[in-house]
C-alpha atoms as a printed R data frame, in Angstrom:
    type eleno elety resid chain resno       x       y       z
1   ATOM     1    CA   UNK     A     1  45.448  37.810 -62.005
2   ATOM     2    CA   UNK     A     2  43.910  41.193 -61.759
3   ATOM     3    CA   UNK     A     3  44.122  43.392 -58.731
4   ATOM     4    CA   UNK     A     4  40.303  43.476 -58.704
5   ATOM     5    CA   UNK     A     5  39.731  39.422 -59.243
6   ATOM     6    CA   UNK     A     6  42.302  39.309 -56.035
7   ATOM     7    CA   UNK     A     7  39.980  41.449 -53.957
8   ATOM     8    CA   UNK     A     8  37.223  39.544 -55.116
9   ATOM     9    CA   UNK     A     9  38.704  36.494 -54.201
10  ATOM    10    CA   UNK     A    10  39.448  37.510 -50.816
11  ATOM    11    CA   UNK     A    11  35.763  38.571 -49.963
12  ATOM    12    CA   UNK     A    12  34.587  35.354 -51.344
13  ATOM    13    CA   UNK     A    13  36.958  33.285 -48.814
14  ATOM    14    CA   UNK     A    14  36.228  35.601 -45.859
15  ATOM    15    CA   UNK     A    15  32.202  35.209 -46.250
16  ATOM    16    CA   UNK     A    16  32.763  31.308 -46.606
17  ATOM    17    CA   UNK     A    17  35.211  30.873 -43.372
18  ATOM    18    CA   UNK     A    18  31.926  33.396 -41.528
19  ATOM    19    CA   UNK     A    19  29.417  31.268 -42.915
20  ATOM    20    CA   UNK     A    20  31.662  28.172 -41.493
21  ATOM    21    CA   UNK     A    21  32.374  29.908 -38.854
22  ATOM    22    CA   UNK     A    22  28.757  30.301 -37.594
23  ATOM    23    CA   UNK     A    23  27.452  27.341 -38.243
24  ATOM    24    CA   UNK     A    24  29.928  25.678 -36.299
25  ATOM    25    CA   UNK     A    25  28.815  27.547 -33.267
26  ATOM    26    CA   UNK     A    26  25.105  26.679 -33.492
27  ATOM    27    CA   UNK     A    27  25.799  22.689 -33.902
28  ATOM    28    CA   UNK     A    28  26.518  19.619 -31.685
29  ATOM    29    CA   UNK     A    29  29.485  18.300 -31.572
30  ATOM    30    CA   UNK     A    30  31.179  14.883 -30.921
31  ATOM    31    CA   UNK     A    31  32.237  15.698 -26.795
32  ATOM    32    CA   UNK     A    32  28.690  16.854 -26.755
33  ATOM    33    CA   UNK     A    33  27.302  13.357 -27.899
34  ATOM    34    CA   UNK     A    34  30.052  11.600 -25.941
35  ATOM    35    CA   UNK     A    35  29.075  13.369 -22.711
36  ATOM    36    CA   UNK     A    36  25.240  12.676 -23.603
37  ATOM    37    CA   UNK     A    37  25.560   9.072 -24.218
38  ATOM    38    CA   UNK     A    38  27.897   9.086 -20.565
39  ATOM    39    CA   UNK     A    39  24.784  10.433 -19.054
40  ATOM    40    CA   UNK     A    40  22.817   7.712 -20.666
41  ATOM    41    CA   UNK     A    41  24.782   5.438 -19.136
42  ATOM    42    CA   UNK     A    42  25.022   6.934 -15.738
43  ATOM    43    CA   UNK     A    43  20.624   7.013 -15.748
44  ATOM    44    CA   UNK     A    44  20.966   3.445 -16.592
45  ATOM    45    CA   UNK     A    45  23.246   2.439 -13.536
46  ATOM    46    CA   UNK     A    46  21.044   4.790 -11.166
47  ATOM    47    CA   UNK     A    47  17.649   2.856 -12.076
48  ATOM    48    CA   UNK     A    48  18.784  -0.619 -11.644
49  ATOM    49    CA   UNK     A    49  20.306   0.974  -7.977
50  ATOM    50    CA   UNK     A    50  16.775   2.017  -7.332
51  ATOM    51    CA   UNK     A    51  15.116  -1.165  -8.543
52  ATOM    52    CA   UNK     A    52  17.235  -3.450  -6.312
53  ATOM    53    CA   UNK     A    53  16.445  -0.553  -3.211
54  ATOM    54    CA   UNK     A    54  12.754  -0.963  -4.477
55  ATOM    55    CA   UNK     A    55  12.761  -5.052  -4.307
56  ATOM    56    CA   UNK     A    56  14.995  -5.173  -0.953
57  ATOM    57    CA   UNK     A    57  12.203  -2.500   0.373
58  ATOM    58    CA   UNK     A    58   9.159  -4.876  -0.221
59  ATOM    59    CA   UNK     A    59  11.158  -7.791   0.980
60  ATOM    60    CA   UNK     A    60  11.552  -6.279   4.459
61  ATOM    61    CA   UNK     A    61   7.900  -5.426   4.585
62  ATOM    62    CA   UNK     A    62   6.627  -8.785   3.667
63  ATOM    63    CA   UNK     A    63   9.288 -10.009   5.961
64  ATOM    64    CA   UNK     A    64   8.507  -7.457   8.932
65  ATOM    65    CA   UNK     A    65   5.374  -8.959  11.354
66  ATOM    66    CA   UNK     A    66   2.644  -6.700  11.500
67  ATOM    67    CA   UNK     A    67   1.428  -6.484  15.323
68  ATOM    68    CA   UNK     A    68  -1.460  -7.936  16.142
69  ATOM    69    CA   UNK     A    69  -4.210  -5.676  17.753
70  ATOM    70    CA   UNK     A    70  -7.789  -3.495  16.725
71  ATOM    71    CA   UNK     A    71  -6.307  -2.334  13.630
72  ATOM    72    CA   UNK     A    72  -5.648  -5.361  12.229
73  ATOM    73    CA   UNK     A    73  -8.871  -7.466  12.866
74  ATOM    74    CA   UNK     A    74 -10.600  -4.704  11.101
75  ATOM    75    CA   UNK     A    75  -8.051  -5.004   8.063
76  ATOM    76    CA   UNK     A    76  -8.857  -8.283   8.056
77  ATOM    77    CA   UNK     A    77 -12.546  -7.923   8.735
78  ATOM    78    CA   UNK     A    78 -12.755  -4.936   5.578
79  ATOM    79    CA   UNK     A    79 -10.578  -7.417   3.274
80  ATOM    80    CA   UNK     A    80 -12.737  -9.968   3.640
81  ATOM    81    CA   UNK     A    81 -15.675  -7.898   3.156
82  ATOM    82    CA   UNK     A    82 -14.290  -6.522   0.207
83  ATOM    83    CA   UNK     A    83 -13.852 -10.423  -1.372
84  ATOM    84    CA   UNK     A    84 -17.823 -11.108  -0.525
85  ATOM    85    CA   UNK     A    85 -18.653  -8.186  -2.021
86  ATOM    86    CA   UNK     A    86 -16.423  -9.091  -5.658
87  ATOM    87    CA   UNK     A    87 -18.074 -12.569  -5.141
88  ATOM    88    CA   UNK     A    88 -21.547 -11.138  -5.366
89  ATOM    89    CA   UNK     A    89 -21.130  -8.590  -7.832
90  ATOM    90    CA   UNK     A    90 -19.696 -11.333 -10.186
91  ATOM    91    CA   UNK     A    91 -22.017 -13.218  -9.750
92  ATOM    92    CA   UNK     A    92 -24.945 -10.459 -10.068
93  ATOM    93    CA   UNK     A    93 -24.178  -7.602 -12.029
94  ATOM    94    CA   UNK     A    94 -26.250  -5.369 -10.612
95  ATOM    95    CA   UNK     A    95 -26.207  -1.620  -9.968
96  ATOM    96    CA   UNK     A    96 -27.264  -2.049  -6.031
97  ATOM    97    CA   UNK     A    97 -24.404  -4.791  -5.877
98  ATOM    98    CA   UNK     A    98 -21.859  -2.636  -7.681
99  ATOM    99    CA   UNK     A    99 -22.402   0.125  -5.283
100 ATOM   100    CA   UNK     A   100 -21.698  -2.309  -2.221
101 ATOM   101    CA   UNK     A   101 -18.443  -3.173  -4.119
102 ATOM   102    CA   UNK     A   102 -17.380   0.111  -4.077
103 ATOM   103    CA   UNK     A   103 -18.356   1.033  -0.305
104 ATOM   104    CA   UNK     A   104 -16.330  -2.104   0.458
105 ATOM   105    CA   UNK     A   105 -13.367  -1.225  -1.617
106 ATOM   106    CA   UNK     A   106 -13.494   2.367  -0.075
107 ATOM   107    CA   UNK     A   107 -13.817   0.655   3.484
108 ATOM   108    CA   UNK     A   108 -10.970  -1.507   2.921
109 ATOM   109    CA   UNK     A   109  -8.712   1.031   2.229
110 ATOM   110    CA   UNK     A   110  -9.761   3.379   5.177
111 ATOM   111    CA   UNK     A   111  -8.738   0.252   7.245
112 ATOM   112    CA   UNK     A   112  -5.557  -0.495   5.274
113 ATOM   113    CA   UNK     A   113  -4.515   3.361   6.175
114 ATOM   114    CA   UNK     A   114  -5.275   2.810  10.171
115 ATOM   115    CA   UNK     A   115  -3.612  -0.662   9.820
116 ATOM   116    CA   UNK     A   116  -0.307   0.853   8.590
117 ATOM   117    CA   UNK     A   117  -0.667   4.370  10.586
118 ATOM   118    CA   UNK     A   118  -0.166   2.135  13.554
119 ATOM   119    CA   UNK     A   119   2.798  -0.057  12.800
120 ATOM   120    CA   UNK     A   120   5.438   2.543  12.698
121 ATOM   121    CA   UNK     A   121   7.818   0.093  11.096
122 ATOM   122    CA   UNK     A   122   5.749  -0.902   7.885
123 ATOM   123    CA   UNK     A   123   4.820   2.819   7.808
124 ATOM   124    CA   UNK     A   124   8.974   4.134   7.798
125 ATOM   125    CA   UNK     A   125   9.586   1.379   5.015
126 ATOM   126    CA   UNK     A   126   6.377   2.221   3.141
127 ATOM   127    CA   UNK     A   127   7.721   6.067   3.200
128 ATOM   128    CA   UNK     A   128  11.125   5.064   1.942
129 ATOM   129    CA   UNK     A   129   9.750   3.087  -0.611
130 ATOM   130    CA   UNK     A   130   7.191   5.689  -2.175
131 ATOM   131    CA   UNK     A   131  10.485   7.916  -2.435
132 ATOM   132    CA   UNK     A   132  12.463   5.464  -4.317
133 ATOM   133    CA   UNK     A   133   9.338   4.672  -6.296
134 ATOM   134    CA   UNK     A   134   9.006   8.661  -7.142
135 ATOM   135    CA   UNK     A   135  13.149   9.292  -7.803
136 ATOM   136    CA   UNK     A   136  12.735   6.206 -10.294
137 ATOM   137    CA   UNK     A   137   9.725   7.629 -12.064
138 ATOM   138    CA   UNK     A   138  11.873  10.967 -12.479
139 ATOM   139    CA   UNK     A   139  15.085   8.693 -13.543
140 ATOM   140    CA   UNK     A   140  13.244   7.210 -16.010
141 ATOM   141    CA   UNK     A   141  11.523  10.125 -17.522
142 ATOM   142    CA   UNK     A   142  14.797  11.686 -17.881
143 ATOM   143    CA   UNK     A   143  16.483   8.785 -19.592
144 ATOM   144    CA   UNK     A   144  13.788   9.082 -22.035
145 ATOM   145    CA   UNK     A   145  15.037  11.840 -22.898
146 ATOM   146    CA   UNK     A   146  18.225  11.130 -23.460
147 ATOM   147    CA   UNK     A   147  17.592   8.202 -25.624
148 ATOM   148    CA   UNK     A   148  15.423  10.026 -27.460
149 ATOM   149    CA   UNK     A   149  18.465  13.001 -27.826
150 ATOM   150    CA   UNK     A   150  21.154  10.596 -28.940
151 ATOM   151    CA   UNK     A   151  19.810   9.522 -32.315
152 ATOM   152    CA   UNK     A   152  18.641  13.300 -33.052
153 ATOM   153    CA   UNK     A   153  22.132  14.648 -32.431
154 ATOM   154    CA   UNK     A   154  24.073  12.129 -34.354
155 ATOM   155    CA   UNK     A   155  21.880  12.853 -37.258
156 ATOM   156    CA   UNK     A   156  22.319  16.452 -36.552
157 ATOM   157    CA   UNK     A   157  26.064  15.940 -36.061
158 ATOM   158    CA   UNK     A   158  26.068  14.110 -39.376
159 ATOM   159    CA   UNK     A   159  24.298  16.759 -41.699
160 ATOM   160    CA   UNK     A   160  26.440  19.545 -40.251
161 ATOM   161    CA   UNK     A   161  29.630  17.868 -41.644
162 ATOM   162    CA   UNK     A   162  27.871  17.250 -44.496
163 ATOM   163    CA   UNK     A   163  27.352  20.821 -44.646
164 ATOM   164    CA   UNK     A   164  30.597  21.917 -43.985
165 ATOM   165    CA   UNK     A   165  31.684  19.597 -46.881
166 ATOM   166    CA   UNK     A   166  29.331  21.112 -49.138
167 ATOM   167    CA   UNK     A   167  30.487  24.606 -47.881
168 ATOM   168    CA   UNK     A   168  34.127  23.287 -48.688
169 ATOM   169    CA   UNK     A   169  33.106  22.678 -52.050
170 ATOM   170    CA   UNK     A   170  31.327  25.690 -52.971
171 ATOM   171    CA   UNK     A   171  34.343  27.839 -51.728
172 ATOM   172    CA   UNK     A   172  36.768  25.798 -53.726
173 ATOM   173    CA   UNK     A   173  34.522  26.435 -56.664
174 ATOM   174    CA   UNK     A   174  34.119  30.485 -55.880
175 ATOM   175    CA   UNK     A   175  38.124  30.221 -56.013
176 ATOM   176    CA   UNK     A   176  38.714  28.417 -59.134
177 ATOM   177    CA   UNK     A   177  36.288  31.016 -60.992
178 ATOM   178    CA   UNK     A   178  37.900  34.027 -59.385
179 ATOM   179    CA   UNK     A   179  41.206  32.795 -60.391
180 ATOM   180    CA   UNK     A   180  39.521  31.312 -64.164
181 ATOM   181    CA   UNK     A   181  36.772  33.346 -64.679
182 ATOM   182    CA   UNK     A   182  34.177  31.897 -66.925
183 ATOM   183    CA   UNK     A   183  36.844  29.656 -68.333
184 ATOM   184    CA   UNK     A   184  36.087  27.217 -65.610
185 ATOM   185    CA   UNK     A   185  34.897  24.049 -65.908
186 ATOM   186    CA   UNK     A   186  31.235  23.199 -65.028
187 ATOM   187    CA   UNK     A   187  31.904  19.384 -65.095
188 ATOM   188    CA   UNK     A   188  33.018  19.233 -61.695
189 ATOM   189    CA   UNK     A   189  31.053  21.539 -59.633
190 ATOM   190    CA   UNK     A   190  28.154  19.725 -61.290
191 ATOM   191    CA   UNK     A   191  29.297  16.250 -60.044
192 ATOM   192    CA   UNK     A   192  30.262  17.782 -56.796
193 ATOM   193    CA   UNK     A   193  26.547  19.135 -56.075
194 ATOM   194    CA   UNK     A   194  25.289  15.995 -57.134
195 ATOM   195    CA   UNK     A   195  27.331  14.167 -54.105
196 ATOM   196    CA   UNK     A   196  26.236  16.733 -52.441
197 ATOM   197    CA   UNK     A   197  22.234  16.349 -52.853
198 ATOM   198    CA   UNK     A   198  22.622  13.063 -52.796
199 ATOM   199    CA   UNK     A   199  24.249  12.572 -49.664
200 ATOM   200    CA   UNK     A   200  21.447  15.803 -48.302
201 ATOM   201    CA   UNK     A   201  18.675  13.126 -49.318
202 ATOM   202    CA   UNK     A   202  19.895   9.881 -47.564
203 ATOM   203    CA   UNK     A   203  19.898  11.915 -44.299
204 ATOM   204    CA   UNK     A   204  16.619  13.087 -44.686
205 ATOM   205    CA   UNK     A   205  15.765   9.470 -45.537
206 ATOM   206    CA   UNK     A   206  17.671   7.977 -42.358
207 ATOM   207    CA   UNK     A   207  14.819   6.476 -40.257
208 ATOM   208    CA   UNK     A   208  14.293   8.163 -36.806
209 ATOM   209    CA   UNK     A   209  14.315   6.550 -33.341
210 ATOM   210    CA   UNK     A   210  13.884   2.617 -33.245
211 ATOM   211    CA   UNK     A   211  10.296   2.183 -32.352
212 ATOM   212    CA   UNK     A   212   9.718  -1.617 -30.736
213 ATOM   213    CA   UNK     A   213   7.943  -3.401 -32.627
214 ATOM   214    CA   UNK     A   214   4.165  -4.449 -31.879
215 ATOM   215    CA   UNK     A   215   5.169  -8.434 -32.543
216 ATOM   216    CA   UNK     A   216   7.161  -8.218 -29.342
217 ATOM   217    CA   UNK     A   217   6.001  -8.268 -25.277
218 ATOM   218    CA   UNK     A   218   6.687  -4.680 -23.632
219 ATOM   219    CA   UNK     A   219   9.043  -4.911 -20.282
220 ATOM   220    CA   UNK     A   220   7.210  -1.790 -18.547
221 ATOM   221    CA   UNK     A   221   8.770  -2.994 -15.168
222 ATOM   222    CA   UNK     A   222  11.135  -5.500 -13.856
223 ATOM   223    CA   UNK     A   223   8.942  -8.829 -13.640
224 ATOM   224    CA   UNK     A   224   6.244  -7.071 -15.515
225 ATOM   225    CA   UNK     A   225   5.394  -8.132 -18.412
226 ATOM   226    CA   UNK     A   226   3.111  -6.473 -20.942
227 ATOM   227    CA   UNK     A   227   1.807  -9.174 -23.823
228 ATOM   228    CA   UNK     A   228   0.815  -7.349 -26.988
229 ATOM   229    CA   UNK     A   229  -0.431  -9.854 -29.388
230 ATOM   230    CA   UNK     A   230  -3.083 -12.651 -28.955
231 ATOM   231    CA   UNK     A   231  -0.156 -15.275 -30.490
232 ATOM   232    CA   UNK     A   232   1.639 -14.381 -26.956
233 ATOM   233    CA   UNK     A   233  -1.680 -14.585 -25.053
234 ATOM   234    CA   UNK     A   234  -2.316 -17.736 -26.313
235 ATOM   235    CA   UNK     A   235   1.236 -19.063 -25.380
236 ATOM   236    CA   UNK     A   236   1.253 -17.299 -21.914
237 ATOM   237    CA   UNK     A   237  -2.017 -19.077 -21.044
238 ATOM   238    CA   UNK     A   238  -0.472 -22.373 -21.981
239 ATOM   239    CA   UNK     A   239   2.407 -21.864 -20.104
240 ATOM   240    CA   UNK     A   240  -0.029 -20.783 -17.304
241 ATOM   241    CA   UNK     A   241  -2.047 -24.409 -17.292
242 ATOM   242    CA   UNK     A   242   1.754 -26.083 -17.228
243 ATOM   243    CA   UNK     A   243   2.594 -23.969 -14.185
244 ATOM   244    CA   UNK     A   244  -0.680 -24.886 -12.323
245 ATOM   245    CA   UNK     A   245  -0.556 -28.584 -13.434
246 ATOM   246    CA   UNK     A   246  -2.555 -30.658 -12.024
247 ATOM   247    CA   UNK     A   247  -3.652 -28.681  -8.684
248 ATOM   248    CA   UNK     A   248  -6.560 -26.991 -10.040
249 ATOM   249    CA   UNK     A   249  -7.736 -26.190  -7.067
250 ATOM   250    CA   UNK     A   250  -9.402 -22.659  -6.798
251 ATOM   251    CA   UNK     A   251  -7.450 -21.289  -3.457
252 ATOM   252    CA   UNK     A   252  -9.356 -18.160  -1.860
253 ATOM   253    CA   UNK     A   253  -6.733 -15.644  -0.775
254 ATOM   254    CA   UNK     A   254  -6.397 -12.427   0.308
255 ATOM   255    CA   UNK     A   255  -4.581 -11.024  -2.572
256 ATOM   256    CA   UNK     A   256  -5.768  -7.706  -3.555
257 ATOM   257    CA   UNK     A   257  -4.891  -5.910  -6.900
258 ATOM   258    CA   UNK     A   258  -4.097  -2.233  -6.041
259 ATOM   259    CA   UNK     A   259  -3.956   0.128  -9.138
260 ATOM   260    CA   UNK     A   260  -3.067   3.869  -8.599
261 ATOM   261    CA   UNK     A   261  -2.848   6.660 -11.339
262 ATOM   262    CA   UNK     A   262  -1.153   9.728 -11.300
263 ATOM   263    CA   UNK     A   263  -0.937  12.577 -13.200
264 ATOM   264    CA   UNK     A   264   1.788  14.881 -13.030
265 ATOM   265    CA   UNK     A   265   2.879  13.237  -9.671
266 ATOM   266    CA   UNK     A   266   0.072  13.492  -8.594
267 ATOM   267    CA   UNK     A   267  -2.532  10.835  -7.595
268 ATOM   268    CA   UNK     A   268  -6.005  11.251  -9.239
269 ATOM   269    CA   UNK     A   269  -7.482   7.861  -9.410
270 ATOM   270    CA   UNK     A   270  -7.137   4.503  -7.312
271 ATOM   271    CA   UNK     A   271  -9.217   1.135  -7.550
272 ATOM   272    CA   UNK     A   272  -8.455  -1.844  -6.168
273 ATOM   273    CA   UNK     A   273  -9.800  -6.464  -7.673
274 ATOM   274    CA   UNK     A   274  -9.634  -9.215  -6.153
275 ATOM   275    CA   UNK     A   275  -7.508 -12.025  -7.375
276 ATOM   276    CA   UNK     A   276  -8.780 -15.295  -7.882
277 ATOM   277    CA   UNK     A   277  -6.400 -17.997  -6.804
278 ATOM   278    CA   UNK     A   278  -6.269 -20.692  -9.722
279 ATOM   279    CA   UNK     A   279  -3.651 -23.119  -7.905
280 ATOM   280    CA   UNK     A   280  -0.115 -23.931  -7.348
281 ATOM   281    CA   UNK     A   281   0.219 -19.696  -6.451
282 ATOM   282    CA   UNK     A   282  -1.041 -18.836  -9.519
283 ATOM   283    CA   UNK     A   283  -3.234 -15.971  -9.530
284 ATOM   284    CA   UNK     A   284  -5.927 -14.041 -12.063
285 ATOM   285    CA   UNK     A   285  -7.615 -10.578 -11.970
286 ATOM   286    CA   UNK     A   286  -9.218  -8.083 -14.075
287 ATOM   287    CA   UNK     A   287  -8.673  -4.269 -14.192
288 ATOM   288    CA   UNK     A   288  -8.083  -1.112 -15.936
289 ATOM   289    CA   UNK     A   289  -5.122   0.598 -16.179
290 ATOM   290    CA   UNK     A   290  -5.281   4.252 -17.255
291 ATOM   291    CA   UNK     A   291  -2.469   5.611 -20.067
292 ATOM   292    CA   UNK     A   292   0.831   7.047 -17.926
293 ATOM   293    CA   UNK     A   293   1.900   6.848 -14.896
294 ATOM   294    CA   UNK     A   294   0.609   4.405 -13.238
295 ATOM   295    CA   UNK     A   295   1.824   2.305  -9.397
296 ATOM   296    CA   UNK     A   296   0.487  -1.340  -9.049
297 ATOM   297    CA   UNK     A   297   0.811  -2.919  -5.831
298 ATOM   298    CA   UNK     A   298   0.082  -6.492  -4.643
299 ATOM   299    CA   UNK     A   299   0.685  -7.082  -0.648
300 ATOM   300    CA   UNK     A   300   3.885  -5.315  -0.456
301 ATOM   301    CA   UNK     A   301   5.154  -5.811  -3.987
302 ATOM   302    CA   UNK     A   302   5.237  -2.658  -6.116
303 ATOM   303    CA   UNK     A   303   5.440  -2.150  -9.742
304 ATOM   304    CA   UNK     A   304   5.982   1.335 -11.303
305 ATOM   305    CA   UNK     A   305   4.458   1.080 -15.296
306 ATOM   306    CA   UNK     A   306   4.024   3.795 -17.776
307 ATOM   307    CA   UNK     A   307   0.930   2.275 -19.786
308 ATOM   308    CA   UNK     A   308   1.417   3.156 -23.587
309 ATOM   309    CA   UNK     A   309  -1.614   5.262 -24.778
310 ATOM   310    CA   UNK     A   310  -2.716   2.389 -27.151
311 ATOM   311    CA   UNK     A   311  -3.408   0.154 -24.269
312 ATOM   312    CA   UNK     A   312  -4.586   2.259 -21.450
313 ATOM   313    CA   UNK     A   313  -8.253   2.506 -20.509
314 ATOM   314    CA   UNK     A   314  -8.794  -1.008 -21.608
315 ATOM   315    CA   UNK     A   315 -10.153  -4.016 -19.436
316 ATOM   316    CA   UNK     A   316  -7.229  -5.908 -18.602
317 ATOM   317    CA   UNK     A   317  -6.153  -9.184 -17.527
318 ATOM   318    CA   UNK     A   318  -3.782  -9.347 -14.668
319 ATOM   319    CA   UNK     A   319  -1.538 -13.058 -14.183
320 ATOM   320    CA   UNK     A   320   0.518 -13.084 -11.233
321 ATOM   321    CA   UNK     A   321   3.147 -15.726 -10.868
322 ATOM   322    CA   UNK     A   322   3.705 -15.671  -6.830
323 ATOM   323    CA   UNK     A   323   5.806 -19.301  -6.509
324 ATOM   324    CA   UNK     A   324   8.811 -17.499  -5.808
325 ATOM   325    CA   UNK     A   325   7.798 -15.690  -2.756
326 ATOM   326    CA   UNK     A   326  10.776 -12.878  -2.865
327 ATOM   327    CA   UNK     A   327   9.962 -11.886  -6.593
328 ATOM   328    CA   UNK     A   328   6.177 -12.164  -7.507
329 ATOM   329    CA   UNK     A   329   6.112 -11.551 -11.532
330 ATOM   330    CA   UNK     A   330   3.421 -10.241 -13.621
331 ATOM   331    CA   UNK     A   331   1.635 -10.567 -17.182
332 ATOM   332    CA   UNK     A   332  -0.339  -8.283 -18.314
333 ATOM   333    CA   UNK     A   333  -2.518  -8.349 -21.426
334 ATOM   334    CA   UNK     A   334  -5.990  -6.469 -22.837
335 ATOM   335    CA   UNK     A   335  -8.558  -9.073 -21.966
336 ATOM   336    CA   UNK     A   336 -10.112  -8.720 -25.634
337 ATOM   337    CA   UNK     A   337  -6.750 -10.904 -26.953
338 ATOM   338    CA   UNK     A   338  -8.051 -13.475 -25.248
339 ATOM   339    CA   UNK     A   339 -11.477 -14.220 -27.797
């Protein structure tokens, strides 16, 4: 071998190792995806923590005895107001009725905030809750994330080595014509980009993140249930006459469907329906639920729900299952599945 095809040589090896080199430094690598997937698992662990602080929370209030006094008659007094007032408006439609609805629903909660300010006890637990409720919102959000990293990286992680085989290749092929000239074979590099491209391709063509499919019910909270398709509607309301059975009685209660929306932690919008009782503690309501964020509350059960955009805004049917008293479970469903 010439002097000069040495020299050559040498400058071809040193540019590959840089390229190599530098690439290497911009790329995941496997203790990065280990440590990522660690963190997944940690986020996981930490929600389920703040779930069961979340349940025991709204099993102390429902088990904690408001005191009886001004406060609470007019509680009572608005709530019940608030039920004449659904009554009548479902009944009659109008505009004049609609606005006594909402002056009712308004009054009701002005009461429902004097009720609580003065039992310091419900009011502690109520604070503690609506901090778990807001660190499980951020949990979430950030294990989002992270699922959404994890499949990104490994495909990341995948086409670098592919890369670095390629680069491999393309160096051994520099050397083999510095040392052969253009005596060298073209068979093999050929074949060799060919793997190469080929293998490029199938990780372009490897499918992104799993996305659930639309055939199956959407778990947006623990013991809430979000139905999808009007085959599960239709199944969920016959399981809903087999729960009720034969007490078809129509039980008036005080059960009131709180919905509040936030945006960017903060609250912007809150409405509140009345549930119709439809026997053996089975329960019915209609609603809207905004896209996001979104806190539903029932007595002192509490459900934190990110609404997918593709269902938000719409009028919504709300089944609550309330025969076991410690763990009250909901179904959710656009009310337009139902015709």
């Amino acid at each position: 071998m010439k002097p000069l095809d040495i020299i050559r040589l040498g400058k071809v090896c040193l540019l590959a190792a840089s390229i190599v080199s530098q690439s290497a430094l911009a790329q995941p690598s496997s203790q990065d995806l280990s440590r990522l997937q660690a963190r997944q698992a940690e986020l996981q662990e930490e929600i389920q923590s703040l779930r069961e602080q979340s349940v025991s929370l709204s099993q102390q209030m429902a088990n904690t005895e408001p005191s009886d006094g001004p406060e609470k008659a007019a509680y009572d007094e608005a709530v019940a107001g608030f039920e004449q007032a659904s009554e009548q408006y479902e009944t009659d439609p109008t505009p004049t009725n609609q606005s006594r609805l909402r002056n009712a629903e308004f009054k009701m909660h002005l009461a429902e905030r004097k009720f609580r300010s003065a039992n310091s006890e419900l009011r502690q637990l109520e604070a503690k809750q609506d901090g778990v409720e807001s660190e499980l919102i951020r949990v979430r959000r950030e294990l989002e994330r992270v699922e959404k990293r994890i499949p990104e990286m490994k495909r990341e992680i995948a086409a670098y080595r592919e890369r670095q085989q390629a680069e491999a290749a393309r160096r051994a092929r520099a050397e083999a014509e510095a040392r052969n000239s253009a005596q060298a074979s073209s068979d093999r590099p050929d074949a060799t980009e060919k793997r190469v491209a080929k293998a490029e391709t199938k990780a372009k063509s490897e499918p992104d993140n799993k996305v659930a499919s639309s055939n199956e019910p959407l778990e947006l909270d623990r013991d809430f249930t979000l139905l999808t398709s009007r085959a599960q509607v239709l199944t969920e309301l016959a399981n809903l006459q087999l729960r009720i059975g034969g007490d078809g009685l129509k039980i008036r209660s005080n059960k009131i469907l709180n919905v509040r929306h936030f945006v960017n932690g903060q609250e912007v919008e809150k409405n509140s329906d009345r549930f119709k009782g439809l026997g053996n503690y089975q329960y019915r309501a209609n609603t809207v639920i905004q896209p996001g964020e979104n806190r539903i509350r029932v007595s002192f059960f509490r459900w934190n729900i990110e609404m997918p955009k593709e269902f938000g805004g719409q009028e919504m049917v709300i089944l609550m299952d309330a025969s076991d008293r410690d763990a009250p479970r909901i179904i959710a469903y656009p009310e337009s599945l139902e015709s």
